[in-house]
C-alpha positions in Angstrom: 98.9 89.3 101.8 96.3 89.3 99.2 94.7 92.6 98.0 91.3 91.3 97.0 90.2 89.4 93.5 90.7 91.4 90.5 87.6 91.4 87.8 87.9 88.6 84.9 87.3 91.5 82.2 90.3 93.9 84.1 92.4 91.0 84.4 91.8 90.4 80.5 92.6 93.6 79.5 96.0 94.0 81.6 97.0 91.2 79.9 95.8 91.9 76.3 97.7 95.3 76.9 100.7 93.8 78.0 101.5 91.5 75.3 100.4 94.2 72.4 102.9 96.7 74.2 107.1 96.1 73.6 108.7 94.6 76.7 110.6 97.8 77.5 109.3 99.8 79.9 106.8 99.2 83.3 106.2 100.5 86.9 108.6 100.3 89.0 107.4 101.2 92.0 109.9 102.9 94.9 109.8 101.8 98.4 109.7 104.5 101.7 109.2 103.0 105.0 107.4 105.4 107.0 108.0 103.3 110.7 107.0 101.6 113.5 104.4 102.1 116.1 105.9 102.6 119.8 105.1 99.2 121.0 106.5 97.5 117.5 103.0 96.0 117.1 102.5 98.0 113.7 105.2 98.9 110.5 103.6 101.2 108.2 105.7 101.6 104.1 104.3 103.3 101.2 105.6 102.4 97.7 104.7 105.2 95.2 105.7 105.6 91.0 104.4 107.5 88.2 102.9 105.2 85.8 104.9 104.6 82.7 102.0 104.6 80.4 99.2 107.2 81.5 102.0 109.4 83.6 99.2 109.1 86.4 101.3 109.3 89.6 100.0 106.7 92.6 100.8 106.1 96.0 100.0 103.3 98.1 100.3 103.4 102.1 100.0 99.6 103.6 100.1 99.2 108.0 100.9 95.7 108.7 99.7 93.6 112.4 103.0 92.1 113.0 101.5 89.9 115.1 99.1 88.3 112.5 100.9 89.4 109.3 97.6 91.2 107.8 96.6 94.2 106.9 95.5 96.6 109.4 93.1 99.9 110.2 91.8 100.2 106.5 95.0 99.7 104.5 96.2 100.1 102.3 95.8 103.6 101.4 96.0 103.8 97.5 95.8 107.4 95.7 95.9 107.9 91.6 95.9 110.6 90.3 93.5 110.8 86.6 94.5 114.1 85.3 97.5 115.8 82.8 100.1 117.4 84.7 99.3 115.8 88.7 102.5 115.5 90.6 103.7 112.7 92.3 104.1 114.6 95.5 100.2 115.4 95.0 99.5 112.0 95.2 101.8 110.9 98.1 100.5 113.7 100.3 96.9 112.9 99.8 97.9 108.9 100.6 99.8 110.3 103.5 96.6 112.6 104.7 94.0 109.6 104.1 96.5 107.3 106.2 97.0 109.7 109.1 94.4 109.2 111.0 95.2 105.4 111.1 98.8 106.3 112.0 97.9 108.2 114.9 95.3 105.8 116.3 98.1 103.0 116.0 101.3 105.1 116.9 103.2 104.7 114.1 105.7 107.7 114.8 109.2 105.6 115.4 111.3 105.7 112.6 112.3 102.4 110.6 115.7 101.6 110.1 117.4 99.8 107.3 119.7 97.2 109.0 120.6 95.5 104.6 119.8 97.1 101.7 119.9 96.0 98.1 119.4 99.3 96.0 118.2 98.9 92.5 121.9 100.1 90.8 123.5 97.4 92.7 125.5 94.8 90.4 126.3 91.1 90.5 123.8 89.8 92.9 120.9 87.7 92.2 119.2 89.2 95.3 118.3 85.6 96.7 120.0 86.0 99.6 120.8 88.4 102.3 123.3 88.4 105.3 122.9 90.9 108.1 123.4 91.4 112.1 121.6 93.8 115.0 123.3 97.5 114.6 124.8 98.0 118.2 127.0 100.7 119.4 130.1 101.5 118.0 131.3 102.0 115.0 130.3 99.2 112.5 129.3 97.4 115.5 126.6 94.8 115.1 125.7 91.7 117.0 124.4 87.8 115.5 124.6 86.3 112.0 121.6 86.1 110.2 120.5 84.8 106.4 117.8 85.2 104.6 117.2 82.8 102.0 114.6 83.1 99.1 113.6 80.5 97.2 111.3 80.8 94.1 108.8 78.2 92.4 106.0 78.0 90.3 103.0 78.0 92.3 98.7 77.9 91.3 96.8 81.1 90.8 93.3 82.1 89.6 95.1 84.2 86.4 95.7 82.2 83.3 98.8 83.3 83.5 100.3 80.7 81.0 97.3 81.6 78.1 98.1 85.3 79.0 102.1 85.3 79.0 103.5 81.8 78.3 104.7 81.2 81.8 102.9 80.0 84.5 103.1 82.4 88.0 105.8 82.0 90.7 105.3 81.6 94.3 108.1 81.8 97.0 109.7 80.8 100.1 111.4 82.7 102.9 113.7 81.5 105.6 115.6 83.3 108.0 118.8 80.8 109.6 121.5 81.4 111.9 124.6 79.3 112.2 122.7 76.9 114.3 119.6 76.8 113.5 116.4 78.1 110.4 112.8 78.8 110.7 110.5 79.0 107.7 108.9 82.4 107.7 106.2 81.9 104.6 105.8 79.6 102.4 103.1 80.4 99.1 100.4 77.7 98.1 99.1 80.1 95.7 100.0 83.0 94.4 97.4 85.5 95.2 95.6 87.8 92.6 96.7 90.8 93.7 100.4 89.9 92.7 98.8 88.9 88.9 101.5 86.4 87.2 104.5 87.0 89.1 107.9 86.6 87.4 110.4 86.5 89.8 111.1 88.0 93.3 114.4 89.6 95.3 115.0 90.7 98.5 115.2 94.4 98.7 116.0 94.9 102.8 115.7 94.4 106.2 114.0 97.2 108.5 114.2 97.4 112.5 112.4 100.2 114.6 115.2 102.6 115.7 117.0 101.8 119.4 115.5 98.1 118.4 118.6 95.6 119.4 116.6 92.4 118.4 114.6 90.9 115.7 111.4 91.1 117.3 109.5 93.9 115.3 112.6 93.2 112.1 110.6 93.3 109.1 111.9 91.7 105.8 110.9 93.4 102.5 110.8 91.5 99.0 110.1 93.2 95.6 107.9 91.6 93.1 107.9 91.5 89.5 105.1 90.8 88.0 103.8 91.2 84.4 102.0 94.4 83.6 101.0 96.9 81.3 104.5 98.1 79.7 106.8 95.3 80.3 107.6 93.9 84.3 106.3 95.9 87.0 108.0 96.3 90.7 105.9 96.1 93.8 106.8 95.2 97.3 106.3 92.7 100.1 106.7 93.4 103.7 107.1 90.3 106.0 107.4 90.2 109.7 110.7 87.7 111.0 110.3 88.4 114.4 109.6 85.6 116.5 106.6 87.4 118.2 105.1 84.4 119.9 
């Protein structure tokens, strides 16, 4: 999903910045999903950081229509923070408060729970894949095989990426199989400005609404690394796998 055009002259500058600044630090953002509505119609995250170079701190609430993969009632949410000494937890609450409304109208009070998780200090795996089953009861219980499977290509885009950074914006593909069969969940024809030139993407976890026993309202989450200020900046991705049809 596509958070809107940036400006030619902002998009110049990001990337003027980026390649006058040494490759080694950026933004990487942090993921909290804040849960489900009752009927699993809506999945509500928030990915927050303190910027590297200003020391701003931002938050960012998204609400996603699993149903039609888009954003929904307003989101996202995005706060910042422009002064010396603002906290981060300044900045989440005042996402949190302009996003409440929206949460109540919707629902979304039923906690998310992480059925895989790939944390950030986790070591020898290229993140392009991702095994999991339904949590039942029990202990270590679950039921099904599934796989994720990300694939990653260069794709068009409206930046000049190449001119800007050498290397020309990746898209990417996601498919969920089981041992008999795979469906395609999203496949990019572009990559869309809001990502700017992308460098690579991983899979970061799978999220169900708590009690859930099927895949229905499952939500798949990628991060994306993207070119920035600093050096390559984290964001996320949440995709719905559910056949809801």
């Amino acid at each position: 999903m596509d958070l809107g055009p940036r400006g030619p002259a902002a998009s110049l500058a990001l990337a003027l910045a980026a390649l006058a600044m040494p490759a080694q630090a950026a933004d990487r953002y942090q993921f909290d999903a804040l849960g489900f509505s009752e009927d699993g119609h809506y999945f509500a995250f928030e990915q927050f950081v303190i910027q590297d170079g200003s020391g701003f701190p931002v938050s960012e609430i998204f609400i996603i229509d699993l149903d039609t993969d888009s954003f929904a009632a307003g989101s996202p949410f995005e706060v910042r923070i422009e002064s010396d000494g603002a906290s981060l937890s300044e900045a989440r609450g005042q996402a949190g408060s302009a996003a409440a409304e929206a949460a109540t109208e919707l629902g979304i009070f039923h906690p998310a729970v992480p059925v895989a998780l790939s944390g950030d200090g986790e070591l020898g795996d290229d993140r392009l894949s991702m095994s999991f089953g339904i949590p039942k009861w029990g202990l270590a219980e679950t039921e099904g095989e599934y796989q994720l499977g990300l694939d990653i290509f260069k794709a068009p885009s409206g930046e000049d990426c190449v001119e800007w950074f050498g290397e020309e914006p990746m898209g990417y593909a996601l498919t969920l199989a089981t041992k008999t069969e795979a469906r395609e969940i999203h496949r990019d024809t572009r990559v869309p400005a809001s990502r700017g030139c992308v460098i690579t993407y991983k899979l970061y976890g799978v999220f169900m609404p708590f009690e859930a026993y099927d895949l229905d309202s499952a939500i798949a989450v990628l991060s994306v690394w993207s070119h920035g200020f600093e050096g390559p900046d984290r964001k996320f991705i949440a995709l719905p796998i559910g056949d809801r049809e």
